[in-house]
C-alpha positions in Angstrom: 172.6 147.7 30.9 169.2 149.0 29.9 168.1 148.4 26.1 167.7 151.1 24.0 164.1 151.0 24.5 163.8 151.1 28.1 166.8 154.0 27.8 164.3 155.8 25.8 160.8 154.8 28.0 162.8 156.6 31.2 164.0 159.4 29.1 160.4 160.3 28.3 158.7 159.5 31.2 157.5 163.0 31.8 156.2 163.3 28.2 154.3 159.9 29.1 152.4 161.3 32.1 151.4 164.2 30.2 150.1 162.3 27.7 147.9 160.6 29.9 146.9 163.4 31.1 145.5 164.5 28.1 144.0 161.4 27.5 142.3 161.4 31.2 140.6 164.7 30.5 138.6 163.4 27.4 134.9 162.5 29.8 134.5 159.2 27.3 131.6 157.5 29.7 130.2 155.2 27.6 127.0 154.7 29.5 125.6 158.4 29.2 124.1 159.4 25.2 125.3 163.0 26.1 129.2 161.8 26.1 129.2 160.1 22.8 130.9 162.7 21.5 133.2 162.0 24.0 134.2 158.5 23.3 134.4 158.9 19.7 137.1 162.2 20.1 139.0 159.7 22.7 138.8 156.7 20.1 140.4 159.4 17.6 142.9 161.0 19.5 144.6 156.9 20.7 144.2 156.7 16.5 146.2 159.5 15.6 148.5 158.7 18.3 149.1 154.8 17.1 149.8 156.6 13.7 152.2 158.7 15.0 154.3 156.2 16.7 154.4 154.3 13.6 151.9 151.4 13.8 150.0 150.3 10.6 147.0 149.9 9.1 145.2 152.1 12.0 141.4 152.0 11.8 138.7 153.4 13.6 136.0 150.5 13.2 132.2 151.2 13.8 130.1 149.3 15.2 126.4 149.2 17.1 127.9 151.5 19.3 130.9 153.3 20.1 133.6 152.6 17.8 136.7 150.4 18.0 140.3 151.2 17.6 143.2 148.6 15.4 146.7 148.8 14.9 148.9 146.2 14.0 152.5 145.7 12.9 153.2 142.2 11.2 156.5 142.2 10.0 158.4 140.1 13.3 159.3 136.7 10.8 158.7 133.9 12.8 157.7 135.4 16.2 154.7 135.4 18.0 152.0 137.5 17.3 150.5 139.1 20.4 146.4 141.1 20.5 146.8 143.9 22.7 143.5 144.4 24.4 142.5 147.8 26.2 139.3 150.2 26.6 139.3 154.3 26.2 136.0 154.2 27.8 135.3 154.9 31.6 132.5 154.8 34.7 130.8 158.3 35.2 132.2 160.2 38.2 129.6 160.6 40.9 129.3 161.4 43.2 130.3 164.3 41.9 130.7 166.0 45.8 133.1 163.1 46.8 136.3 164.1 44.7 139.0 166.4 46.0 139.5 167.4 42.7 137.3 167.5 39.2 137.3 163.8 37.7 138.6 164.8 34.2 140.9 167.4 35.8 143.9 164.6 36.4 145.9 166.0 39.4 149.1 164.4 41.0 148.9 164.3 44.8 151.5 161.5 46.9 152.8 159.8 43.8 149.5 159.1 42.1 147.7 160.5 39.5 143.7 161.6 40.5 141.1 161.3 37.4 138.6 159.0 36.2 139.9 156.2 34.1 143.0 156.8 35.5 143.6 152.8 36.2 140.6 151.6 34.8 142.0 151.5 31.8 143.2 154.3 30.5 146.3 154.2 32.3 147.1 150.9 31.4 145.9 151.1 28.2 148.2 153.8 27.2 151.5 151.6 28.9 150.9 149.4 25.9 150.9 152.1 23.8 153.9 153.7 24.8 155.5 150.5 25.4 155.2 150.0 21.2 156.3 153.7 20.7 159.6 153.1 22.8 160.6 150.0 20.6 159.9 151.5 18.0 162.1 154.5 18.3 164.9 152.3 19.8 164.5 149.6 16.6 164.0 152.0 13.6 160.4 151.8 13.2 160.6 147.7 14.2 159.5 145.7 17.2 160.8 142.6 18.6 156.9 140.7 18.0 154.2 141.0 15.9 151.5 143.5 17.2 148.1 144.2 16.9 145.7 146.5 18.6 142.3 146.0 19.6 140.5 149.0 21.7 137.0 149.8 22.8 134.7 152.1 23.4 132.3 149.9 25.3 133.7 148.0 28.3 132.0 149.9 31.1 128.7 148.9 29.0 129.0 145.3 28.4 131.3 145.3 25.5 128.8 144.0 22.7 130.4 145.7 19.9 133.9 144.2 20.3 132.3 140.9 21.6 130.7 140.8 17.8 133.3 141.9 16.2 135.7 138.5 17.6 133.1 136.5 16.8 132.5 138.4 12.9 135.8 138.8 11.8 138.1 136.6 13.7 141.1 136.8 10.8 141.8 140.1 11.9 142.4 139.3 15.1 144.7 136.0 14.6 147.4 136.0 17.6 149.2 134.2 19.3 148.1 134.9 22.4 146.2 138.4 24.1 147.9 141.0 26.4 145.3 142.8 28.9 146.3 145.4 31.5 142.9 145.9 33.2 144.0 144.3 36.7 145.5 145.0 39.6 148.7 143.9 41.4 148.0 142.2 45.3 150.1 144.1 47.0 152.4 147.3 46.1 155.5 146.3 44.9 154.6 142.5 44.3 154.1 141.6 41.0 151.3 139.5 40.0 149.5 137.8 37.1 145.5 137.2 37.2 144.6 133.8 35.9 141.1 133.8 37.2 138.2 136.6 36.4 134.8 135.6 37.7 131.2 136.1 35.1 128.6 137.7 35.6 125.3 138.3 34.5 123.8 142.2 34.9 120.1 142.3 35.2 116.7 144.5 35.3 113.9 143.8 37.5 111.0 146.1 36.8 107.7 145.8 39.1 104.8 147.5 37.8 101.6 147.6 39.8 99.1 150.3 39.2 98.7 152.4 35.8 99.6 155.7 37.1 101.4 157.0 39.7 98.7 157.6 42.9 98.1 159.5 45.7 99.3 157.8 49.0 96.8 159.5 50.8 94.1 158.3 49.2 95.2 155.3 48.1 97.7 154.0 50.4 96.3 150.4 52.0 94.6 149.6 48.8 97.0 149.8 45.6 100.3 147.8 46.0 103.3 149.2 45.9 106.2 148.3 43.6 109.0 149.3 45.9 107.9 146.9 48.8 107.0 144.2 46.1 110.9 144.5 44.7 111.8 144.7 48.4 110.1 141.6 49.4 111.3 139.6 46.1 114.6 140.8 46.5 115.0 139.8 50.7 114.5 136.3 49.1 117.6 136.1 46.6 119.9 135.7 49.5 120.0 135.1 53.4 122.1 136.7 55.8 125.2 134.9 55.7 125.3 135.5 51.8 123.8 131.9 50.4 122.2 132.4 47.4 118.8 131.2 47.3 117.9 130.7 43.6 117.4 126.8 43.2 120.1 125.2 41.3 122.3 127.8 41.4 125.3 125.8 42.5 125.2 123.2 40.7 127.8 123.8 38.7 130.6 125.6 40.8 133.9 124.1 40.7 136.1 124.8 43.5 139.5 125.7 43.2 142.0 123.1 43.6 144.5 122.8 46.5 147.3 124.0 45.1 145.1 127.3 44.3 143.7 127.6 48.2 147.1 126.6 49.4 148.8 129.5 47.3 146.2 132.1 48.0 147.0 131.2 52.2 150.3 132.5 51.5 149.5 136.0 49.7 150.0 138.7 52.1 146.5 139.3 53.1 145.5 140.6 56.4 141.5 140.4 56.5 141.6 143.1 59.2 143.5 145.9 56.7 141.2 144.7 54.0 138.0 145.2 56.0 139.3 148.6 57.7 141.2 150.3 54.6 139.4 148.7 51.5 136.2 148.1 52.6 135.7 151.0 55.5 133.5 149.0 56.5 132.3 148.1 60.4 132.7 144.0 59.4 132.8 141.8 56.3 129.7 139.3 54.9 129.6 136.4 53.2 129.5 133.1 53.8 131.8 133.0 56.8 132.7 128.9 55.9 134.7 130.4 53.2 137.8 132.4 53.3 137.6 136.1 52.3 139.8 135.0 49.1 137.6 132.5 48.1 134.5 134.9 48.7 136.1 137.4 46.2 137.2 135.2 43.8 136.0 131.5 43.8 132.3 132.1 45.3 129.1 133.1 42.9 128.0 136.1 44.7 124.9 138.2 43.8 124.4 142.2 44.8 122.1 144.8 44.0 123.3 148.0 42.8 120.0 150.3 42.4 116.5 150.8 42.9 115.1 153.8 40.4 111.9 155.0 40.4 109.4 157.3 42.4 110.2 160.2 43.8 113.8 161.2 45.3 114.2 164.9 44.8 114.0 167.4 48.0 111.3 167.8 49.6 108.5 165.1 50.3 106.0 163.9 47.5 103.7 161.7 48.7 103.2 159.2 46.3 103.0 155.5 45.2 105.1 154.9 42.5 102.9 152.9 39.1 106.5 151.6 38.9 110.1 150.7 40.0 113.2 148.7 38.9 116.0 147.5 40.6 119.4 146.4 39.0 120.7 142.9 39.9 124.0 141.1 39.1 125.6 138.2 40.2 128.8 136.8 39.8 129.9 133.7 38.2 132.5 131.2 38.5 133.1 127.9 36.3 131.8 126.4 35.4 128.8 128.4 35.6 127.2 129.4 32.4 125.6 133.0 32.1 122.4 131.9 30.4 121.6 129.0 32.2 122.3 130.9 35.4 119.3 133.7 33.9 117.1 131.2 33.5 117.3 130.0 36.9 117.2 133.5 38.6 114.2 134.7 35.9 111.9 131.6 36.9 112.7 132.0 40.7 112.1 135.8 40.7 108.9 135.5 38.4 108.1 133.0 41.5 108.3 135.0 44.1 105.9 138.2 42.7 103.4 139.4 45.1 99.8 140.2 44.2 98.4 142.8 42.1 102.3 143.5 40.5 103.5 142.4 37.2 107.4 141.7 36.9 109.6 142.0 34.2 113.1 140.2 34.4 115.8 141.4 31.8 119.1 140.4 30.9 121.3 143.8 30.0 125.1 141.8 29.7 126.6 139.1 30.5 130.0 137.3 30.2 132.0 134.3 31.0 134.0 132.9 34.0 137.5 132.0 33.1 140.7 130.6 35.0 143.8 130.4 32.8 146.6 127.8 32.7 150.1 129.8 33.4 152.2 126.6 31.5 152.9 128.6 28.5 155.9 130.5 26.6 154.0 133.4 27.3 153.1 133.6 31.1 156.9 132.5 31.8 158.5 135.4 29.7 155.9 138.2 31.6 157.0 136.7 35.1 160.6 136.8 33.9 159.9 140.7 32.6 158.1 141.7 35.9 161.0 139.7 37.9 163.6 141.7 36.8 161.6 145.1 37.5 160.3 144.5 40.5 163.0 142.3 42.2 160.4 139.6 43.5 158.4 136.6 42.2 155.2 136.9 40.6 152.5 135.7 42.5 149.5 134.3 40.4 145.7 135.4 41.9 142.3 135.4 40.7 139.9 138.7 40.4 136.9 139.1 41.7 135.8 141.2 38.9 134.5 140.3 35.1 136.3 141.2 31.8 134.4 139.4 28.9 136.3 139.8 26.1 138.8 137.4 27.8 136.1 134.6 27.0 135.7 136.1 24.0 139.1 135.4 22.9 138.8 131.8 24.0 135.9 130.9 22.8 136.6 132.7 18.9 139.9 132.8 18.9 141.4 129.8 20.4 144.3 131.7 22.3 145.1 132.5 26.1 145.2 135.6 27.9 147.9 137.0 29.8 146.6 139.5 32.6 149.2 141.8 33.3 148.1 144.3 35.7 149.7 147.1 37.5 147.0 148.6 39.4 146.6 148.6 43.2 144.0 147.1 45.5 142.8 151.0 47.0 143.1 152.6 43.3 139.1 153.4 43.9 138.0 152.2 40.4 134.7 152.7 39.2 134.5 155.1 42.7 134.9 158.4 43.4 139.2 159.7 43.6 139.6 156.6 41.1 143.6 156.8 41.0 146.9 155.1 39.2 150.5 155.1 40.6 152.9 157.2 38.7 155.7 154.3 39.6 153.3 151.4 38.5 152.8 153.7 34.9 156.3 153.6 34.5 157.2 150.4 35.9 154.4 148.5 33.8 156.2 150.1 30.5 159.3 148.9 31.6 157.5 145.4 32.5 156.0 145.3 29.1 159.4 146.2 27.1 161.0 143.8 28.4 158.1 141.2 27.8 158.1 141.8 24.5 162.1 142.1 24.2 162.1 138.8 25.9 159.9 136.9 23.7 161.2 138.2 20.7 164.7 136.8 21.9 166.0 139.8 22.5 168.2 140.8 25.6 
């Protein structure tokens, strides 16, 4: 028999999605000046909405940047008090031509729902949120745990204004333990905890060679140019098979252990689906010594995501660019530490620059690598909660991906995370036709209800 809670979490499921929708049409891209607007109405509207349901002491914080969101309700005697973690703020949409329909238009097509920030993290965001309202209404304005509510504004950009506000004012913040929904199930219909996110550090390399932009014509053969000087440092960061080539750089991997590589053989991965539907790609890279799991999650990686400068408009302009950047990250893994790893890369770049250019080697963000031990109260009761939705074990992975704020947590406020995702592997994020499942929004309500019902000893 279904609690009064979940009764009331199907009875509005409808409501829900609309909802969302709502939310999903606010463009909060935190990266772009001319949406800050944006991200502030979005940070409002989740305020008024936690007010509504009947959360306390709701605040919208300020900070460097775009603002934060808290909630909390404190009144569960004796229970655990859990920081729900989410982020209003998304990735900006383009390619624009490569939707099927308008990013912040959300549109339902084969059981999902189409917009940007749909599972990344709106979508999941807002199951927490309707989670709390559903208990709520079912317990007269109670819940089973103690709550509080931590949202940002600046996820998609690094996350420095929550990152110093954990470190700043970590009494308003105590818990328990964190709840995150910003990751993705393995499979459809298998429910699965992350206990592993890989670091990273994000980085600017800008090559400068003459003062002003010249003529190729008449100057070609004489002034160098910064796009072949990036191109030749950067054909030295890695060699074909995907070895980093940055002395040192290893140094301090860990590998996982065996019971880790002998669980991930027996996750339901075919390498062939992977490559042909998630990747589209014509064959996989990496270091082909390692399995593709252990490439994705276990294995420092280092890409390069842009190359601005000169000229790219229509048309031909024939010139050599006074200057050009390209935008670098790599991955981490522990027990790799972000700022020794920019040292290392910064004094091997700064190595390899070619006559007549001067580089410059920044570091724009950076965060931890993390892998999280599942022998706690907590993780049990969320694979008990996602057992009895989805009929299966949980199956515990790592992510390939970074979210800092769950080394944040750590490292200021000395509790665990659990990772309770209900994404899916081809849900495009950060791409274009970024989508969400309309079952896994419901579902991951249900799954969170009965977390919390369960560890507040409630059947």
């Amino acid at each position: 028999m279904p609690t009064e809670a979940l009764q009331f979490a199907r009875q509005n499921q409808n409501r829900f999605l609309d909802e969302l929708k709502d939310l999903l049409r606010i463009p909060s891209i935190s990266t772009l000046p001319e949406h800050r607007g944006d991200v502030r109405h979005a940070a409002e509207v989740l305020a008024a909405e936690l007010n509504r349901i009947g959360m306390e002491h709701v605040e919208v914080i300020e900070t460097g940047g775009h603002p934060l969101v808290y909630a909390d309700w404190l009144h569960a005697k004796g229970k655990a008090t859990c920081l729900c973690y989410g982020h209003y703020d998304v990735q900006p949409p383009d390619p624009l031509e490569e939707w099927t329909t308008p990013p912040f238009e959300p549109a339902e097509r084969n059981g999902n729902i189409y917009a940007r920030g749909a599972v990344d993290d709106k979508g999941q965001m807002y199951m927490h949120v309707k989670a709390l309202e559903s208990m709520l209404h079912a317990h007269d304005g109670k819940l089973p745990v103690n709550i509080r509510i931590i949202l940002e504004g600046e996820e998609e950009v690094g996350g420095e204004g929550i990152a110093q506000f954990v470190r700043e004012h970590p009494e308003r913040l105590r818990a328990d333990f964190a709840l995150i929904s910003d990751t993705e199930m393995f499979a459809p219909d298998l429910p699965t905890l992350c206990v592993g996110l890989r670091g990273m550090i994000y980085t600017e390399i800008a090559a400068r060679g003459a003062a002003t932009d010249l003529h190729s014509g008449m100057y070609g053969g004489a002034a160098p140019n910064p796009f072949f000087a990036l191109c030749e440092v950067l054909s030295k960061l890695k060699d074909a098979n995907g070895h980093i080539l940055i002395p040192g750089i290893y140094d301090d991997v860990v590998a996982p252990s065996a019971a880790e590589l002998k669980a991930w053989k027996s996750l339901p991965f075919d390498e062939a689906e992977f490559q042909k539907k998630e990747v589209g790609s014509s064959a996989l890279t990496g270091e082909e010594e390692y399995s593709v799991l252990e490439r994705l999650w276990a294995r420092p990686t280092l890409e390069i995501h842009g190359m601005p400068g000169g000229f790219t408009g229509e048309g031909a302009k024939t010139v050599i660019p006074a200057k050009a950047a390209a935008k670098v990250s790599l991955r981490l893994v522990p027990d790799m530490e972000p700022h020794k790893v920019f040292g290392l890369y910064k004094k091997y770049v700064e190595s390899l620059c070619p006559g007549g250019i001067k580089l410059d080697v920044r570091l724009i963000h950076s965060g931890d690598a993390i892998v999280i031990g599942v022998d706690n109260p907590y993780v049990k009761a969320a694979t008990a909660a996602l057992h009895e939705v989805f009929k299966k074990d949980t199956v515990f992975i790592r992510s390939g991906g970074s979210i800092p704020i769950v080394g944040d947590f750590e490292r200021s406020l000395k509790i665990p995370s659990v990772m309770m995702g209900f994404g899916l592997p081809d849900d495009n994020l950060h791409a274009p036709n970024e989508k969400f499942c309309i079952a896994n929004f419901h579902r991951g309500i249900e799954s969170l209800i009965r977390f919390f019902e369960k560890l507040g000893g409630q059947k």
